[in-house]
Backbone as a printed PyTorch tensor [residue, N CA C, xyz], in Angstrom:
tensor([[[-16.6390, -14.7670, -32.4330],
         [-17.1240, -15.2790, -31.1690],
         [-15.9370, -15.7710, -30.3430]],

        [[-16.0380, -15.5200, -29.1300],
         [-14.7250, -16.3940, -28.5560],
         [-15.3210, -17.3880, -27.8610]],

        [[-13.6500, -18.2320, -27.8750],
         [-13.2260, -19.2750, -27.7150],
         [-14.1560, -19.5430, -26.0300]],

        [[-14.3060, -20.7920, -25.5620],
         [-15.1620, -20.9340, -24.3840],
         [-13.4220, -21.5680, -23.3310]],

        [[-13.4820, -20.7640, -22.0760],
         [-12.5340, -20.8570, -21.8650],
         [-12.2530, -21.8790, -20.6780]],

        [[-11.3080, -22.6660, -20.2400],
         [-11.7150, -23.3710, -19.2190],
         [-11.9060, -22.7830, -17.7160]],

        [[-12.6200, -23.4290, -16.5590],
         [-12.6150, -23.2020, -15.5320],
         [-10.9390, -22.7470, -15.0010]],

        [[-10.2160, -23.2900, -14.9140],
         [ -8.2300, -22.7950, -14.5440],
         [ -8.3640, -21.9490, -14.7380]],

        [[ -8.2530, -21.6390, -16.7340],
         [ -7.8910, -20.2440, -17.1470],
         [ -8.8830, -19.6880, -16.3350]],

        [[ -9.7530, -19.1230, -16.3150],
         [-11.0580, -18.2230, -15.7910],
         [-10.0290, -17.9300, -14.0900]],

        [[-10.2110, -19.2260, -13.4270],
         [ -9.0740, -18.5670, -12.2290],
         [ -8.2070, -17.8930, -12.2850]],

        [[ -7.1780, -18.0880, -12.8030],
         [ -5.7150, -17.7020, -13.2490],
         [ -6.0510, -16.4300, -13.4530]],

        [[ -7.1970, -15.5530, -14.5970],
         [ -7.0870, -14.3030, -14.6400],
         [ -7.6030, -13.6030, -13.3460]],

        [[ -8.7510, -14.2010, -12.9070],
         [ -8.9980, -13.5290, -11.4240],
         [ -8.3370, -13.3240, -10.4160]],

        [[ -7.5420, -14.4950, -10.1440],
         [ -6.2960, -14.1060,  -9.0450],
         [ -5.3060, -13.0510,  -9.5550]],

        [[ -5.0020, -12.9980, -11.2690],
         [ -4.5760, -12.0590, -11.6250],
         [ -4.8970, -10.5090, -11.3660]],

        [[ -5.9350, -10.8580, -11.3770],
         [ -6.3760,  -9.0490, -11.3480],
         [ -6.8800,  -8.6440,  -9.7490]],

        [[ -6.8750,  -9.6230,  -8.7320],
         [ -6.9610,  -9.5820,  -7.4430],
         [ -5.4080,  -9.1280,  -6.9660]],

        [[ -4.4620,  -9.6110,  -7.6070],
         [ -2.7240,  -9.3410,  -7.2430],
         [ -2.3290,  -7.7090,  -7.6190]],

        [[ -3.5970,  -7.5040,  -8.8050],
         [ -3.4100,  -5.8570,  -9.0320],
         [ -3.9050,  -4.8910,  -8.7130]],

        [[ -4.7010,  -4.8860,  -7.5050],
         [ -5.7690,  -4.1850,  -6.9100],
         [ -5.4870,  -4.9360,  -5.0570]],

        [[ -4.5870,  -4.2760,  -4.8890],
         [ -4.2660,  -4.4460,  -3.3280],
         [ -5.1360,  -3.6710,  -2.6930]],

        [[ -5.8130,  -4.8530,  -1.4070],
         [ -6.9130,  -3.9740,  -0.3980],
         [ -6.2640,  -2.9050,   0.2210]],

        [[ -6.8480,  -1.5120,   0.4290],
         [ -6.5690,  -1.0760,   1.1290],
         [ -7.3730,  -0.7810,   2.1370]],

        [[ -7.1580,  -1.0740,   3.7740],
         [ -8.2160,  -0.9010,   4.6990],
         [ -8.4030,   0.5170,   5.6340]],

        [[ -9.2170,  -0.1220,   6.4870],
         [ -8.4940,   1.3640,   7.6280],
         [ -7.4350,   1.6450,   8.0750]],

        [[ -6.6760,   0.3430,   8.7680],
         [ -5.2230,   0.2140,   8.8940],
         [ -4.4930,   1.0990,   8.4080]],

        [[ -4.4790,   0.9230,   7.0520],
         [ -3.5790,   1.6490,   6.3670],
         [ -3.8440,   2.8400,   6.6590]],

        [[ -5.1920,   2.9840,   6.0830],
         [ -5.2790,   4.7370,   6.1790],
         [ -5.0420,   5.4500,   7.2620]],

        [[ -4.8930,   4.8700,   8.6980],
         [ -4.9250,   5.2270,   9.7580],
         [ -3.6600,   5.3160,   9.9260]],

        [[ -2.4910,   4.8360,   9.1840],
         [ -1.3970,   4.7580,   9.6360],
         [ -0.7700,   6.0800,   8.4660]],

        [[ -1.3630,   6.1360,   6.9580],
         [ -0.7730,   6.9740,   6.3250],
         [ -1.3050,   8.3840,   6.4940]],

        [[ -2.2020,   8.6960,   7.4560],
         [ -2.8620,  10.0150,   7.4460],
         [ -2.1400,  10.8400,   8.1160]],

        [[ -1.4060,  10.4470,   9.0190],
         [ -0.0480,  11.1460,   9.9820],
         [  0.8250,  11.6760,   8.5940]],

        [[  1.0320,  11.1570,   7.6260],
         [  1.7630,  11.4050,   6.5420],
         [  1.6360,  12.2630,   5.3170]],

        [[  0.2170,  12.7640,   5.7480],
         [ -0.3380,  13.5300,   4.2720],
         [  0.4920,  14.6570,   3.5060]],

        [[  1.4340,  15.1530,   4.3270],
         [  2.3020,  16.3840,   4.2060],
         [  3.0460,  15.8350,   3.2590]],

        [[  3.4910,  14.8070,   3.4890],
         [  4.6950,  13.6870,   2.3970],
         [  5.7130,  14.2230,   2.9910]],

        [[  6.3580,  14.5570,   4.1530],
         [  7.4940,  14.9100,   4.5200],
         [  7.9010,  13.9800,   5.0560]],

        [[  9.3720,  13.0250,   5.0360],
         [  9.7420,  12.1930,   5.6750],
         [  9.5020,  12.4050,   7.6530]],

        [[  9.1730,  10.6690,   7.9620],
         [  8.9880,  10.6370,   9.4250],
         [  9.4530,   9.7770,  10.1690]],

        [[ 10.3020,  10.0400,  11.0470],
         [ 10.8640,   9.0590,  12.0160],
         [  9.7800,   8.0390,  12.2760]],

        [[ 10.3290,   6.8580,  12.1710],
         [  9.8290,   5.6120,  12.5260],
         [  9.3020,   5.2460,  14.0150]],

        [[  9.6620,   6.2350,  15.2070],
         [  9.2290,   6.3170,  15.9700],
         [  8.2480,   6.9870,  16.1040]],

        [[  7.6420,   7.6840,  15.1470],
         [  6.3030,   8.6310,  15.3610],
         [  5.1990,   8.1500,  15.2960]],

        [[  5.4730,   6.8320,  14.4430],
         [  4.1530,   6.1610,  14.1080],
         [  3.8400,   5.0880,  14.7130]],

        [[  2.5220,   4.6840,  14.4740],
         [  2.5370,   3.3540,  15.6250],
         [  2.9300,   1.9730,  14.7080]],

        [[  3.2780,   1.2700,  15.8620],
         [  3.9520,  -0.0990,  15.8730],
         [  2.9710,  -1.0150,  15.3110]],

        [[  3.3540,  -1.1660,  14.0310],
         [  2.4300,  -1.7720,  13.1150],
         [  3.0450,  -2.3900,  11.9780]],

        [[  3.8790,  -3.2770,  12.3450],
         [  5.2300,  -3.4870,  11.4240],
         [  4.2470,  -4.4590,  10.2110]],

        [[  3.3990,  -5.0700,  10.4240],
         [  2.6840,  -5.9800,   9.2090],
         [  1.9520,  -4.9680,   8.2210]],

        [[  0.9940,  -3.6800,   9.0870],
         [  0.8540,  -3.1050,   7.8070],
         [  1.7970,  -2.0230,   7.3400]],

        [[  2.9580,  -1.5480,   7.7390],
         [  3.9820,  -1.0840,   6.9050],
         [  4.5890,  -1.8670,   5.9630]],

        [[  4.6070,  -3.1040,   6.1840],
         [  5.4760,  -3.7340,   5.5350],
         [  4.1280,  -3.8360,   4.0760]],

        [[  2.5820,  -4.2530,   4.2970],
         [  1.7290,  -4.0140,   3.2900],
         [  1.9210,  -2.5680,   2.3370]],

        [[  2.0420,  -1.8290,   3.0470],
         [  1.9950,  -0.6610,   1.9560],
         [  3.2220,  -0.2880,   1.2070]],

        [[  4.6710,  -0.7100,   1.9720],
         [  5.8850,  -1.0290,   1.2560],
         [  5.8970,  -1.5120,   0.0660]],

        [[  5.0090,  -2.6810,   0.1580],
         [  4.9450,  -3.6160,  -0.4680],
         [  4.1030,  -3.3170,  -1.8210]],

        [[  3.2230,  -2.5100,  -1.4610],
         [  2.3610,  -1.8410,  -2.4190],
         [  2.3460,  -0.5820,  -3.4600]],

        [[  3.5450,  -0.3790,  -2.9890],
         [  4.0860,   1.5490,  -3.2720],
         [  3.8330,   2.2090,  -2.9130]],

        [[  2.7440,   2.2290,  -1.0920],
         [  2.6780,   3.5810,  -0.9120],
         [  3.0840,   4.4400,  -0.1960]],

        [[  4.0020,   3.6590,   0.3590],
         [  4.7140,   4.1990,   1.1670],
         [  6.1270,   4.4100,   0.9310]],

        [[  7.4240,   4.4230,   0.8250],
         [  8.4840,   4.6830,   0.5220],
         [  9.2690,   4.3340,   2.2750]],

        [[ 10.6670,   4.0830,   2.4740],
         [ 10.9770,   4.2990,   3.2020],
         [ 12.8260,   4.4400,   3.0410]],

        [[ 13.5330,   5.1930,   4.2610],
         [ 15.1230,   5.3090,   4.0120],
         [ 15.7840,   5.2970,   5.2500]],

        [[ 16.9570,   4.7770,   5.2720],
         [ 17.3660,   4.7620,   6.5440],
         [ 18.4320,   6.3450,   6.5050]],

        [[ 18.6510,   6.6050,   7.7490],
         [ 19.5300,   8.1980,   8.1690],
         [ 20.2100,   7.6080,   9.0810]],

        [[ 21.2270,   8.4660,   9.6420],
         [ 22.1230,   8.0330,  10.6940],
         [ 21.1620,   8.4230,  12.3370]],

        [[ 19.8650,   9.0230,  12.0230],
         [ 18.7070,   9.0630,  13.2640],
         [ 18.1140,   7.9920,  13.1980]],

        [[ 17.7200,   6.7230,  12.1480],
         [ 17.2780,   5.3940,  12.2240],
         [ 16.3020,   5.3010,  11.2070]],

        [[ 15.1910,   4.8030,  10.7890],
         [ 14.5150,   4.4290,   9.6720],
         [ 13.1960,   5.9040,   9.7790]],

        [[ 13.2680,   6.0530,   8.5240],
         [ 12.2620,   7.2920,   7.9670],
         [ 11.1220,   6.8690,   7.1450]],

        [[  9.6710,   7.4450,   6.7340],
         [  8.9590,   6.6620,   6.2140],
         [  8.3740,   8.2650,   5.5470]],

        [[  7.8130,   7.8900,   4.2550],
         [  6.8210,   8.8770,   3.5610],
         [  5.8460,   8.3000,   2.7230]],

        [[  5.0950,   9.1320,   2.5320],
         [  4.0490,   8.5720,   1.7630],
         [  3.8590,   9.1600,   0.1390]],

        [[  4.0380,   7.6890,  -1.1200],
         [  4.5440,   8.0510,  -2.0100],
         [  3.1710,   8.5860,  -2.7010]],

        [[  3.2290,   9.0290,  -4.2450],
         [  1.8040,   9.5790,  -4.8700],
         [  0.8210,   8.8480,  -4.9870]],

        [[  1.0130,   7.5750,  -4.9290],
         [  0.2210,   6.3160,  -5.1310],
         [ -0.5660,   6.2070,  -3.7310]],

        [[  0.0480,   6.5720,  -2.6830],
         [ -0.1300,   6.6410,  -1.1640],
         [ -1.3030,   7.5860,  -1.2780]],

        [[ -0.9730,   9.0150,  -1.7440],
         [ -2.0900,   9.8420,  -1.6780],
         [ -3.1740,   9.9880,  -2.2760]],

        [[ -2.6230,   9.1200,  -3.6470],
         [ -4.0130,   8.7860,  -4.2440],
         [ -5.5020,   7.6080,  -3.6520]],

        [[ -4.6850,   6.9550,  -3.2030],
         [ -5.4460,   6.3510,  -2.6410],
         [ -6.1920,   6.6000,  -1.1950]],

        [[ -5.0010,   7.7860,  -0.1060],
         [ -5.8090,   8.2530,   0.7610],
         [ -6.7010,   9.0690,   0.2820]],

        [[ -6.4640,   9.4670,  -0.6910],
         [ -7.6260,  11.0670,  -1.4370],
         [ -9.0320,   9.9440,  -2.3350]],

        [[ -9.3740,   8.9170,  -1.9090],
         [-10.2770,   8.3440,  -2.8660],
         [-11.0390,   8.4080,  -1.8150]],

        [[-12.6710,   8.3430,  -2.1260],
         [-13.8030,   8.3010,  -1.0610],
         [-13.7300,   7.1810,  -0.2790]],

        [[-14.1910,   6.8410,   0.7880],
         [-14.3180,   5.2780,   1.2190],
         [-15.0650,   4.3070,   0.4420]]])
């Protein structure tokens, strides 16, 4: 039988598993669908949406590199997996 656990612990794992399952909204998808090809894209192609780039950076699904033309962005497998899931 297990142990009865306290109210904390019980938090602690939920925020845990909330930190591993990043929302993804329309935002995003709206911003990675220009990208489905996975071919790198000038940073000027896309729209000015520096909070949710910096979310999906942040998330793996996006990738990004700088060139001597200025910052490039693609969308990594994790990116497409998640654009390829139903709503």
């Amino acid at each position: 039988m297990e142990p009865e656990r306290s109210l904390e612990t019980m938090l602690q794992d939920i925020r845990r598993q909330e930190k591993r399952s990043p929302i993804f909204n329309q935002y995003h998808r709206q911003l990675l669908d220009p990208l489905r090809d996975r071919d790198w894209v000038s940073s000027s192609k896309l729209p000015d949406h520096p909070g949710t780039i910096i979310a999906l950076l942040r998330n793996g699904l996006l990738e990004r590199r700088s060139t001597d033309e200025g910052v490039e962005y693609r969308m990594t497998e994790a990116g497409l997996a998640e654009l390829s899931r139903p709503r």
